[in-house]
Structures are given as structure tokens and as C-alpha cells.
C-alpha distance (Angstrom), angle and dihedral (degrees) to the residues before:
residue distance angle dihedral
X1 . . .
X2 3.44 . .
X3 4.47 120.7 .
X4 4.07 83.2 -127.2
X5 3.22 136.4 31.3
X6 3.79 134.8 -168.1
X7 3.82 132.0 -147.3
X8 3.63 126.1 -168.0
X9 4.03 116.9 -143.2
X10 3.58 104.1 -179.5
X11 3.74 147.3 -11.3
X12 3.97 119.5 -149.2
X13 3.60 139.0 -171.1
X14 3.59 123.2 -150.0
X15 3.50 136.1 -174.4
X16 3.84 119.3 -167.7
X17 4.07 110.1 -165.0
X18 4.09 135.0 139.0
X19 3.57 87.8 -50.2
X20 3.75 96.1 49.6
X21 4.52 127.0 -149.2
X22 3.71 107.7 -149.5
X23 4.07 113.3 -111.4
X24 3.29 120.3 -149.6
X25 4.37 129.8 -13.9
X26 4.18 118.1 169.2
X27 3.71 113.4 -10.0
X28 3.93 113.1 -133.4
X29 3.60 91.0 177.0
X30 4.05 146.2 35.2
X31 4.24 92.9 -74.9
X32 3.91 121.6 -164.5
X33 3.69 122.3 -167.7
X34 3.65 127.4 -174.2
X35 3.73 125.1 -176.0
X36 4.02 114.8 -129.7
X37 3.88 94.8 172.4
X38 3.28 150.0 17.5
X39 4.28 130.0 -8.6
X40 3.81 140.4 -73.6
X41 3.72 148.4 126.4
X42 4.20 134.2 -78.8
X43 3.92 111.4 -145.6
X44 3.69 101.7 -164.9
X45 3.82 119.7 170.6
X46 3.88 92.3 -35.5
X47 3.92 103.0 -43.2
X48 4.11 124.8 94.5
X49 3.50 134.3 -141.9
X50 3.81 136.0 -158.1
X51 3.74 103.2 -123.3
X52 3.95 114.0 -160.4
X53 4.05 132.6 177.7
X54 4.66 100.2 -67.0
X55 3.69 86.9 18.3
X56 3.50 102.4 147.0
X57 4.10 124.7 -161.9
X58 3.52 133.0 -165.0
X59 4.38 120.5 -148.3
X60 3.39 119.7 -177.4
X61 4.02 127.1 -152.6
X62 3.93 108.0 -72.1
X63 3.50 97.7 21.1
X64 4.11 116.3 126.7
X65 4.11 110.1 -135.6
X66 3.64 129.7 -167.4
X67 4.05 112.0 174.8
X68 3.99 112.2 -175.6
X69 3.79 127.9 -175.3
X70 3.86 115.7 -117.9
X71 3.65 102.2 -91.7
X72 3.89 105.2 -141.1
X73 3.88 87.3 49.8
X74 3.87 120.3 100.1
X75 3.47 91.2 -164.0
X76 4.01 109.1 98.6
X77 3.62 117.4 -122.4
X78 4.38 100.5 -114.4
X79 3.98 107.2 -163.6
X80 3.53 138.6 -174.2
X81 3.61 114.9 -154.2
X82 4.14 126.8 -164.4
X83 3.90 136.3 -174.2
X84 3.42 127.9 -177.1
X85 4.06 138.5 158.0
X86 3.71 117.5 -125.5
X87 4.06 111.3 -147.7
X88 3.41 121.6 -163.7
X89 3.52 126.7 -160.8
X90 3.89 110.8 -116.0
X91 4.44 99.7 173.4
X92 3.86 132.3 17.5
X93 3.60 127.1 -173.6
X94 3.76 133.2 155.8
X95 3.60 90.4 -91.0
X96 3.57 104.7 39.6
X97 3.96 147.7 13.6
X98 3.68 112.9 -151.7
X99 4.05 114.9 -159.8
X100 4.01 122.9 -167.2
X101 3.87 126.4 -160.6
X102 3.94 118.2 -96.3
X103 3.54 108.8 -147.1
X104 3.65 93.0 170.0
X105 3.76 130.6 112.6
X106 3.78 108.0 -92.6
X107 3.42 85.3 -166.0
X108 3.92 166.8 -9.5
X109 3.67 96.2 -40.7
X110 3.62 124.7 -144.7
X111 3.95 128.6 40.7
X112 3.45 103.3 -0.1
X113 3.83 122.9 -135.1
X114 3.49 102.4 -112.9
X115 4.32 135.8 60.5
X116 3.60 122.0 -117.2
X117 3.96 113.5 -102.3
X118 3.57 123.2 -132.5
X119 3.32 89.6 -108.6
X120 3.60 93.8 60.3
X121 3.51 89.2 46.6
X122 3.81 96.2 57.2
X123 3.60 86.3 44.9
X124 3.59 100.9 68.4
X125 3.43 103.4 26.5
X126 4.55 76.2 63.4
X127 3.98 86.1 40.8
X128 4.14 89.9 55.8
X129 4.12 95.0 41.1
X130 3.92 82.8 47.3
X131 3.72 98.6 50.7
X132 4.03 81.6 42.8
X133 3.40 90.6 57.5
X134 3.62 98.9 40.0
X135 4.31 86.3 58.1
X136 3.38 84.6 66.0
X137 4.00 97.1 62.1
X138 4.38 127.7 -66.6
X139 3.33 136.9 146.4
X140 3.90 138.4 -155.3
X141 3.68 99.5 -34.9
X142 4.28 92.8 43.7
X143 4.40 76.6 51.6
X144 3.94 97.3 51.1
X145 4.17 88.1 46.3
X146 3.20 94.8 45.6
X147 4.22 87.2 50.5
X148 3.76 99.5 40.5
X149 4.32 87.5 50.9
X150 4.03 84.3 47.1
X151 4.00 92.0 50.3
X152 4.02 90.4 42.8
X153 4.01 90.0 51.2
X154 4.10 87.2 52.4
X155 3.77 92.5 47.3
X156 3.68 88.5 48.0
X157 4.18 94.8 51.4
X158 4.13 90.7 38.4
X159 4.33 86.2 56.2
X160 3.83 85.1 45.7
X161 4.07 87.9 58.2
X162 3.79 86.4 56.3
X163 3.67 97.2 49.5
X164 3.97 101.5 109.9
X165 4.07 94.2 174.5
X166 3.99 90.9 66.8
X167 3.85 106.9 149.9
X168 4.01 124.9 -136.3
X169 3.17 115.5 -139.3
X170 3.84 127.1 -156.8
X171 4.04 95.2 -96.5
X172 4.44 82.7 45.5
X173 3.52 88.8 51.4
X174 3.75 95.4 43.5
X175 4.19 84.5 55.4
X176 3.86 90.6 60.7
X177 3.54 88.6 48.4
X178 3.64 95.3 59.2
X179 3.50 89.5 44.8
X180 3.35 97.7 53.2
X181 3.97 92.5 45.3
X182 4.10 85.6 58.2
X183 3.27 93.9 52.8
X184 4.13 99.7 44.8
X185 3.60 97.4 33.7
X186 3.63 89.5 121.7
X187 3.89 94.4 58.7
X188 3.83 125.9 64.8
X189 3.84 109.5 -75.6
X190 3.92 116.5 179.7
X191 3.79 127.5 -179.5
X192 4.00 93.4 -111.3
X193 4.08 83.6 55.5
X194 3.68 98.7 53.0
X195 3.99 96.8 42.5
X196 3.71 94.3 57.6
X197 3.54 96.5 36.5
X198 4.14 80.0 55.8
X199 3.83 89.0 39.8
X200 3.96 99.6 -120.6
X201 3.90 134.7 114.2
X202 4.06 108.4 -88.8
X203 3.75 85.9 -114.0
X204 4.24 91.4 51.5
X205 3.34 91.4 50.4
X206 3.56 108.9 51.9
X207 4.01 84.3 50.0
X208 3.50 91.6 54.3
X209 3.71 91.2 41.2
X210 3.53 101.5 53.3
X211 3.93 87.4 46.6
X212 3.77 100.1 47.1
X213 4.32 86.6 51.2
X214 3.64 105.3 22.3
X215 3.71 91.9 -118.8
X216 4.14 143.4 74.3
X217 3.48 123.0 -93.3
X218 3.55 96.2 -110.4
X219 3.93 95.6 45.1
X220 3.67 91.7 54.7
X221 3.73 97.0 45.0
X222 3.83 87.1 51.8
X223 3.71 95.4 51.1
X224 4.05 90.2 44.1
X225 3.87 91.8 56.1
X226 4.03 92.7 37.3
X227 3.64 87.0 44.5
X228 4.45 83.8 55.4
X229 3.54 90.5 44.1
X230 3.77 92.8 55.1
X231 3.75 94.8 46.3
X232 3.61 94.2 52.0
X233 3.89 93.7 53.5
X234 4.02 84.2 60.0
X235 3.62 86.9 47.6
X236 3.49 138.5 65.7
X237 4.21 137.6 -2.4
X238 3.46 99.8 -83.9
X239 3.57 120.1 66.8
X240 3.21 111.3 163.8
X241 3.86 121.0 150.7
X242 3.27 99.5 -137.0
X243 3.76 104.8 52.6
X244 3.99 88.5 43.9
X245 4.07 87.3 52.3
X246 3.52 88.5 65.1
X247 4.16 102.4 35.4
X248 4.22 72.6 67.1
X249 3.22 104.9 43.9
X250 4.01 103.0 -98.2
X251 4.00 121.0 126.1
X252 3.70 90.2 -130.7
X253 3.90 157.1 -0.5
X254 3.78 93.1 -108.2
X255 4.15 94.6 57.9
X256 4.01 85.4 37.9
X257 3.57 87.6 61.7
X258 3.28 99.8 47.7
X259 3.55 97.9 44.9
X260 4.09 86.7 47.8
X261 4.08 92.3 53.5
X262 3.71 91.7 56.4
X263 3.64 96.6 54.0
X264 3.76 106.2 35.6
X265 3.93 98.1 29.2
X266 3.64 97.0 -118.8
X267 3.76 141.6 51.8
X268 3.77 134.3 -90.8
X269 3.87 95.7 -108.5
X270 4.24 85.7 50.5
X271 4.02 92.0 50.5
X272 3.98 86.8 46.5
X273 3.88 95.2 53.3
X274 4.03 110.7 95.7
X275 3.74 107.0 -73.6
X276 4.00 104.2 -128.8
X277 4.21 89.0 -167.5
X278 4.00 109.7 68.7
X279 4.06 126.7 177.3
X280 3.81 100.8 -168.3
X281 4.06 108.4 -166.6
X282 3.86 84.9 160.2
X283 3.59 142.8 17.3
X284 3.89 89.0 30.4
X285 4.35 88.0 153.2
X286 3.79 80.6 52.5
X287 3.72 99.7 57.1
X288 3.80 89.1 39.5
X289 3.71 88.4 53.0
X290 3.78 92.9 50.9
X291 4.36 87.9 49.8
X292 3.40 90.4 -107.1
X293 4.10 120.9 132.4
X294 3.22 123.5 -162.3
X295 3.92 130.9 -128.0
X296 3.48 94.4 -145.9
X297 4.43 137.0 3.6
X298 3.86 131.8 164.7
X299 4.00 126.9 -71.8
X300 4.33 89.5 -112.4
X301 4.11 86.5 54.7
X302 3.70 98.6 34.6
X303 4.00 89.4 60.8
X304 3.78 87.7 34.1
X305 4.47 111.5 139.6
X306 3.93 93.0 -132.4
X307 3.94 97.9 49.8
X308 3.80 91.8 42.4
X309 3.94 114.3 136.5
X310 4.16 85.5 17.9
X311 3.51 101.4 88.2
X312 3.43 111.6 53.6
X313 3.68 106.9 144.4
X314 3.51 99.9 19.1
X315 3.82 113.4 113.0
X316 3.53 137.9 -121.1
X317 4.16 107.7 -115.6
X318 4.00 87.9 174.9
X319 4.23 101.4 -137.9
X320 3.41 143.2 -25.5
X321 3.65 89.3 -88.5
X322 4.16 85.7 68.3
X323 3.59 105.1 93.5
X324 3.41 99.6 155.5
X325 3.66 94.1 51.9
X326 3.88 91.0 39.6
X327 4.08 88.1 58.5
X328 4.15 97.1 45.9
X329 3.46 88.1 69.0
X330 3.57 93.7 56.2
X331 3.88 110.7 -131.1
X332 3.60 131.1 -156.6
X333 4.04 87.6 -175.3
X334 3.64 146.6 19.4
X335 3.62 133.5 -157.1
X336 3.50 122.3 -159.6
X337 3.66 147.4 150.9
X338 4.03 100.7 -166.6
X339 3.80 112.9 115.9
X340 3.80 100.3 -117.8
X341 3.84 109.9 58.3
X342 3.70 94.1 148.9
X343 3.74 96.1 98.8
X344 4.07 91.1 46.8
X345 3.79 90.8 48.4
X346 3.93 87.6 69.1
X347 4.09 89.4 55.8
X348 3.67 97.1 40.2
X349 3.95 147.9 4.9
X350 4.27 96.4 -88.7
X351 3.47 129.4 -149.6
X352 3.49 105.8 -162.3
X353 3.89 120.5 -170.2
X354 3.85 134.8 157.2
X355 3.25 124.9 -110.1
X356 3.29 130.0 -132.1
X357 3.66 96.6 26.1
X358 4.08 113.0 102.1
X359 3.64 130.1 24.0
X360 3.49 108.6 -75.4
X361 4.35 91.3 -116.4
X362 4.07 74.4 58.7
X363 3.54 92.2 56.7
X364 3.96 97.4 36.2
X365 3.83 90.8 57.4
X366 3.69 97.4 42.4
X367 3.74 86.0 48.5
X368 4.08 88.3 53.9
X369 3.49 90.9 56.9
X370 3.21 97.2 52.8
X371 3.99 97.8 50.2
X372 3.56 93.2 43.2
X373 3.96 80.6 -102.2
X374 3.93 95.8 118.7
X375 4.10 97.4 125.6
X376 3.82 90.5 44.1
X377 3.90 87.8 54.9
X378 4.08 89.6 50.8
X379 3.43 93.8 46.5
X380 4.13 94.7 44.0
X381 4.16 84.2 51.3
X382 3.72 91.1 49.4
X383 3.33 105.4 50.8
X384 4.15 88.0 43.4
X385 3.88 94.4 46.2
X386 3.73 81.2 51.7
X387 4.28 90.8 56.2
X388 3.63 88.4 40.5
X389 4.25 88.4 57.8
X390 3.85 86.5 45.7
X391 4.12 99.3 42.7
X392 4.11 88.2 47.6
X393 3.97 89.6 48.0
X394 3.66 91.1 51.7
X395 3.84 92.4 47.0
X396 3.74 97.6 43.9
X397 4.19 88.7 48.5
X398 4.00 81.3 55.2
X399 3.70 116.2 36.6
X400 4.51 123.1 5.9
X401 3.63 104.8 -112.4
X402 4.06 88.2 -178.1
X403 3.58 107.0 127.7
X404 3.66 91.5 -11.3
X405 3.71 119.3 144.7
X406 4.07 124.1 -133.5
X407 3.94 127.0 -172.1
X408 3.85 134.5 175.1
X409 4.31 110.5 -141.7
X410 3.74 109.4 -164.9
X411 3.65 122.3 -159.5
X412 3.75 126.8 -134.3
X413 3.78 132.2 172.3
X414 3.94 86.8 -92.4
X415 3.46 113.9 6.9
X416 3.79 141.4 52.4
X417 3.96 112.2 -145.6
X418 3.86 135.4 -167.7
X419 3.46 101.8 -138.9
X420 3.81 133.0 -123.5
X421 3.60 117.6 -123.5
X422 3.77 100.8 -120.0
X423 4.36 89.4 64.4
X424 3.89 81.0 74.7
X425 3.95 97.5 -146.4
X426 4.06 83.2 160.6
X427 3.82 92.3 -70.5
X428 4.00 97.7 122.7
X429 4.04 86.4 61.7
X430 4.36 84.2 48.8
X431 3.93 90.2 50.8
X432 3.99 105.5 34.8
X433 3.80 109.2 12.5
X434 4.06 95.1 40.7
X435 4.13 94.7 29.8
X436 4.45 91.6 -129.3
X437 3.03 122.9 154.8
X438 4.05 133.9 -139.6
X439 3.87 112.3 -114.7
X440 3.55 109.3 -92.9
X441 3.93 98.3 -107.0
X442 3.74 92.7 44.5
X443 4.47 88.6 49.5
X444 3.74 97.9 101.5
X445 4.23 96.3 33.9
X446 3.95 90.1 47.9
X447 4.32 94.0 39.1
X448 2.97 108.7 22.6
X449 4.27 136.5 67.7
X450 3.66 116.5 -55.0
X451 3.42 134.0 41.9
X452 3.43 106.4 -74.8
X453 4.48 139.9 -94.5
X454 3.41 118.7 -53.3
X455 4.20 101.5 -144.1
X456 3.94 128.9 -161.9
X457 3.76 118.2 -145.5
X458 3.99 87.8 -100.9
X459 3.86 88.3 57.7
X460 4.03 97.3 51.4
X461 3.53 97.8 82.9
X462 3.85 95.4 53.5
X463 3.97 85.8 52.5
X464 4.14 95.9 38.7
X465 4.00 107.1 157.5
X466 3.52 114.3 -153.4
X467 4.11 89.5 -128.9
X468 3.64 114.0 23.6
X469 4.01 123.4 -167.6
X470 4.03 121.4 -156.4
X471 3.68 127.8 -136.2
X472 4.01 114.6 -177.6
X473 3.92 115.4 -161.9
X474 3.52 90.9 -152.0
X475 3.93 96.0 172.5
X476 3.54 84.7 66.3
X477 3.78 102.6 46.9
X478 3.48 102.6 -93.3
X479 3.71 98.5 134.7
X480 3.72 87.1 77.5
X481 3.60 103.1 50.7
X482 3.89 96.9 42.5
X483 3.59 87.8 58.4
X484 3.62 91.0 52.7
X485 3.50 98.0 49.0
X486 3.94 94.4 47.0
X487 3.83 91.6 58.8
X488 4.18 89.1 49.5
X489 4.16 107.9 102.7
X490 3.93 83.3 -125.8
X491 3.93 90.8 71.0
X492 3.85 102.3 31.6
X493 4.31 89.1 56.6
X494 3.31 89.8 53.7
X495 4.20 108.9 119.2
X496 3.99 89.2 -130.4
X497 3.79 96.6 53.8
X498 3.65 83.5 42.0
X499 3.45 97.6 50.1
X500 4.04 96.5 46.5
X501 4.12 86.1 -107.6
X502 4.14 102.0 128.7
X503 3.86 116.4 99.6
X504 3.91 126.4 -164.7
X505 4.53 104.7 -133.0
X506 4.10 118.6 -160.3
X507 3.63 93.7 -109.5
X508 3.41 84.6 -160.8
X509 3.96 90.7 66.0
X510 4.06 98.5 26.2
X511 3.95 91.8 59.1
X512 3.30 90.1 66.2
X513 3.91 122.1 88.2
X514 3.72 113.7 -174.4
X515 3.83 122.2 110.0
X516 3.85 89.7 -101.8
X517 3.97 89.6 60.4
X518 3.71 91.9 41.6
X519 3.58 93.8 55.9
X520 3.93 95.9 47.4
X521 4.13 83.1 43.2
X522 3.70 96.2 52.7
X523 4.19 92.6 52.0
X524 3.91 81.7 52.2
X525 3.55 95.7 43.0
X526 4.03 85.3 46.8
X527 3.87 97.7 55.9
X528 3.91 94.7 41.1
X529 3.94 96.7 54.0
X530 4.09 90.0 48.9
X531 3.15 93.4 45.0
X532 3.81 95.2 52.6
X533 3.37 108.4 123.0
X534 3.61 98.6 46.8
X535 4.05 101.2 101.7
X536 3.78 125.8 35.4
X537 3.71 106.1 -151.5
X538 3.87 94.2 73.4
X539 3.65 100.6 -106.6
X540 4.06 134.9 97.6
């Protein structure tokens, strides 16, 4: 028996034309895509890649994708998409093998550097007609196909990664171009440079160029270093135009500005005055916090629990997706965390910044800074810091959270995860405000990258948590299985059910993790964890 195994969930077919089918969003699982037709661009937590007919991309679990066909082209973007779950196997005896999820990367993520094969292009377009097929009604032997065709399409890819005689072709090599150009903006890059560096004529390339982007060298190298420039006036203490002229490749702030007011329309010290017209699709609670309304946010935030009664006249511009709707109410900025803000840069000013990835007083300040908000941020952080000293007093006068361990188990239709601390669910109060800890096998899962374990109700006893807070995804049927993993023995012998330690959280209000929702979380979290031996059954 093999020391991993891998199990494929589902094959997809996607087909992106006028009327275009979203690709991509948060990956749960291991997620394959290879390109059959046609050209576009992967946004995957903040980087872009060239996508071309046998590209072939690689998206771990966690990771936020956006794939987008190549606008000017008429030629519709044909996708193949695969998830799968890799298992590895953690214990062996005679008896017994026991496997545990890997939610890791199992590799460089992103474009990968190889092209489909043919044979891996047969492969899945048999692996989606079988799974078609197999929706329809099969047994065992439809299974076992389906398998063996799965296993043939990974042998095929992993003899691809060893192919060392790969050849570039003029739209590959126009890929590392660009990606060389975004990272030596800042330097000087002429025409002549870039064409041998790509191996053409000066004249070949900027043909090739212009057709592989949809814009002259020059253009695009001016909007790169413009588009730096305008970033780090959002960004950061010191912004002063003559230091960010040349951290873009400008002699100084007087040419920068120049060169800035004919592309945007107005100059640096206009864009850096307090933008009065806000799209927020992300950190909402943090504009909020920081007195700032928006004119406009998504549908999921706009009927969001901890904003309710706060956005009254703001509208409903559906998703990020929504230009149109985005650009009728007229922004002067947008805020967003989603990993392609290229297209919403050309409606507004963007401020682009990952979630997930600081604390969210981290994010509030750096987001003061950036809207001339900076004082409102300290003050905000104060006065919560301050609630935080008085929440963990009143806790620690109640209940000894010294060497006590805290987890949050989320319910899904199938599954029953421990979750990772940047999915808020209330656990940066647990960790910082409240000092737990994670249980010691569940450390790196619940700290560290990724989004956490996925446990079965053999493995809960091996990760027990001495206080243990619930999150039920009902939307996705986790009612169901919650309720049939709280009547297993596994979960009722575990020392916090015994001990009257489990608490039912809002979902709702604990998925949120903005310092609006942390401050309505942590007066929740407050009253549940003095209260905690008032019931018996292990459930508030």
C-alpha cells in the first residue's frame, strides 16, 4: 500500500466566452487546471500568470483564484478543472493503516513550467465524460475506470515535470518578459534590452509584445511603474515624491507627477487627499471602524450580522465581478482583497490587500494611513486593546486560562475541521486576548499556513482541547452532520463535553474578521467563558 494516496472529487469543464462562467474562488481542496483553448490570466494570492492553450496550473487548499479570458480575444477560454484530496499515511500496523489529510502545497503553485501533452489532454477530457457518465448511475467497475484514467492523467503531468527539452514559444517567452518587467520596473528597461533578453529582433518583439498584452512596450511599462507609484502613496509613512520617483524608475518627484496627472487625471497630492467615495468588497468592519461609510459593498457584506443597522443607504453592487454596477456609483476608491484587481483598477483607484494575512489591528492601521485615517486607527486600537485588558481580567478572575487549550471545530456537510486562525471564527480573541493555546498536535494546522486539519470522530480524542467552540456551516448542510457526530461515543468522552466546556458561536457573526466583528465576538466570547459551568450537557 502506497505512503500517499490520492482521491479525485470532481472533474469540470468550463468554458469562458461573451457570457462569461466564473473559474476558480477559495480552494478547499488540491485543484488542477489545464487550459484546452484559448488565452487568459491566473490571479492567485496577488501574482498573475499568462495562461495559454496546455497551460497547466497548480492551486493549493486556501488559496483564492480568479482565472479571466484575455479580453480582446474572440477565442473563448475552454478549461478543464480538477480537485482531488491527497492522504497521507500517518501510522501502520498489522491491523490497521491510518491516513491524515495533506492540505499542504505539493508544489510550486501557480502556472506550472511545463505544457500539457496530448496525452494528458485525452486523458481528462475521458476522465470528465467518465465522471459524466458515472452521474448517471455505476458501480465498482465505473469507480476503478474512473481511478485507473485519474492515476494515468497524474503519471502523464509528473513525466511532463521531467521533460528538460520543453520549447518556448514566442507567446512563453513574451510571459517571462512581463515578468521580468514587474519585477525590474524600477531599473532602466529599454526596448533593445527586453528583445534580446527574449531573443527576438527589437522590431519582432515589440509586435509580439503588443499582441501577447494588448499594449506597446512603452505604454505598459509606464502604467506598471505609475501603477507602483500609486500603490505606494496608499501605503506606507513616507510619501515623498521624490523617493517614490525613483523606487519606479523616474529621476524625480516633479517628472513623476507629471507623468501620474496624465494618466490618472489628477495629481499625486489630489489622489492622497481623503477619498469621500468608498466601494468596500472587503474589510467593510474596517472602514466602519475607521468612520468611514461606504457608497457601495457586496450583497454577502451588505446583509452581513455585525454591520447590521450601519449601512443604511449604502447600495448593493453585487461582487467584484459587477463592474457595471461598481462604476454607477461613481468611485474615487476601491478596497478589496480578491486576487485580480486589475480590471477594478481601470474603474477606480484600488487598494488591494490580502486577506487573511496580518492581525486585523495590522490591517486597520495600515488602512488609516492610507485614507488619511491614521489617528482614527490609533484611537479605534486603543480603546479595543483597552476592552481586551478588561474582557481577559474578567475571564482570568472566573475560569484559569494558564496552560489551557482552546479550539474552534467547524461543521460542514462532510467534514469536521479545526480551523486556522486567519478564518477568524473568534479564534484571534482565544489566542491573543484570552492567552489559549492550540493543542499541541493541532499547533501548526491551527497557526500556521493553510486552512487548518480536517478531523474524523476517531481522531478527536488525540486532538481534545480543553475548551472547544462550535461553528455550524449550516448553508452547507452541516446541521446534520454535527448532530451526528455529537451523539458518537468519540465526542461525548471527550473531557470538555464532560466538563460543560463546549459553546455554540453565531456563525453568522464569528465568520467575520474585521475589528467590528472582533469586538462584538470578544463580549460574546467574554460572557460564555464566565459563564462556563452553568449547563452540564456541554453546550451553551
Amino acid at each position: 500500500m502506497e505512503e500517499t494516496q490520492y482521491s479525485l472529487l470532481g472533474v469540470r469543464y468550463i468554458k469562458q466566452g461573451h457570457a462569461e462562467e466564473p473559474v476558480g474562488g477559495f480552494m478547499e481542496t488540491h485543484t488542477l487546471y489545464m487550459i484546452h483553448k484559448g488565452s487568459g490570466d491566473l490571479y492567485l494570492n496577488g501574482g498573475k500568470h499568462r495562461l495559454k492553450a496546455k497551460a497547466v496550473c497548480y492551486c493549493p487548499p486556501g488559496s483564492i483564484v480568479d482565472i479571466q479570458r484575455t479580453p480582446p480575444s474572440p477565442v473563448p477560454l475552454e478549461v478543464y478543472e480538477l480537485r482531488y484530496e491527497v492522504w497521507d499515511l500517518k501510522e501502520s500496523t498489522a491491523c490497521n493503516r491510518v491516513y491524515i489529510k495533506n492540505l499542504s502545497a505539493l508544489m510550486d503553485t501557480g502556472k506550472l513550467p511545463f505544457a500539457a501533452t496530448h496525452e494528458a489532454l485525452v486523458l481528462i477530457q475521458e476522465l470528465s465524460q467518465r465522471m459524466q457518465d458515472q452521474a448517471g448511475g455505476g458501480g465498482l467497475a465505473a469507480r476503478l475506470c474512473i481511478d485507473a484514467v485519474f492515476k494515468q492523467l497524474l503519471s502523464a503531468l509528473l513525466r511532463s515535470t521531467n521533460d528538460k527539452n520543453r520549447e518556448e514559444d514566442w507567446l512563453e517567452r513574451m510571459r517571462l518578459a512581463v515578468e521580468y518587467m514587474e519585477k525590474h520596473y524600477h531599473i532602466a528597461l529599454t526596448r533593445n534590452d527586453m528583445a534580446k533578453r527574449a531573443g527576438f529582433t527589437p522590431e519582432h518583439f515589440s509586435v509580439s509584445f503588443k499582441k501577447a498584452t494588448g499594449s506597446g512596450f512603452t505604454e505598459y511599462l509606464t502604467r506598471l511603474r505609475l501603477e507602483k507609484a500609486r500603490e505606494a502613496l496608499l501605503d506606507g509613512d513616507d510619501r515623498n515624491l521624490d523617493r517614490i520617483a525613483r523606487e519606479v524608475g523616474y529621476q524625480d518627484g516633479m517628472y513623476l507627477s507629471r507623468k501620474f496627472k496624465q494618466h490618472f487625471g489628477h495629481s499625486p497630492r489630489d489622489y492622497m487627499q481623503r477619498p469621500k467615495r468608498i466601494v468596500a468588497l472587503q474589510y467593510l468592519g474596517h472602514l466602519l471602524a475607521l468612520g468611514l461609510t461606504p457608497v457601495g459593498t457586496s450583497s454577502n457584506l451588505l446583509r452581513a450580522r455585525p454591520y447590521r443597522g450601519m449601512l443604511k443607504h449604502v447600495a448593493d453592487i453585487g461582487d467584484a465581478k459587477s463592474h457595471h454596477a461598481i462604476a454607477s456609483v461613481q468611485p474615487d476608491l476601491i478596497v478589496t482583497s480578491g486576487p485580480n484587481s486589475e480590471p477594478l483598477s481601470r474603474l477606480a483607484p484600488t487598494i488591494y490587500l490580502p486577506w487573511g494575512q496580518e492581525d486585523s489591528l495590522d490591517e486597520l492601521l495600515r488602512l488609516g494611513r492610507a485614507l488619511n485615517r491614521e489617528r482614527e486607527a490609533e484611537n479605534w486600537i486603543t480603546a479595543f486593546r483597552a476592552k481586551e485588558e478588561a474582557a481577559a481580567s474578567i475571564v482570568a478572575n472566573r475560569i484559569s486560562t494558564h496552560n489551557a487549550t482552546a479550539v474552534v471545530l467547524e461543521f460542514w456537510q462532510d467534514r469536521l475541521w479545526a480551523v486556522n486562525v486567519a478564518y477568524g471564527r473568534g479564534l484571534r480573541n482565544l489566542y491573543r486576548t484570552f492567552s489559549f493555546r492550540p493543542p499541541e498536535p493541532l499547533t501548526d494546522y491551527v497557526l500556521g499556513e493553510g486552512i487548518g486539519l480536517v478531523l474524523t470522530p476517531d481522531m478527536l480524542a488525540a486532538h481534545a482541547a480543553d475548551y472547544i467552540f462550535v461553528t455550524v456551516w449550516e448553508a452547507g448542510g452541516g446541521a446534520a452532520y454535527a448532530k451526528r457526530v455529537m451523539n458518537t461515543k468519540e465526542w461525548r468522552s471527550l473531557p470538555a463535553v464532560r466538563n460543560g466546556k463546549v459553546f455554540l458561536l453565531d456563525l453568522e457573526l464569528f465568520k467575520h474578521n474585521d475589528p467590528l466583528a472582533l469586538e462584538q465576538q470578544l463580549s460574546i466570547q467574554t460572557e460564555l467563558l464566565t459563564n462556563v459551568h452553568r449547563t452540564a450537557n456541554g453546550a451553551q
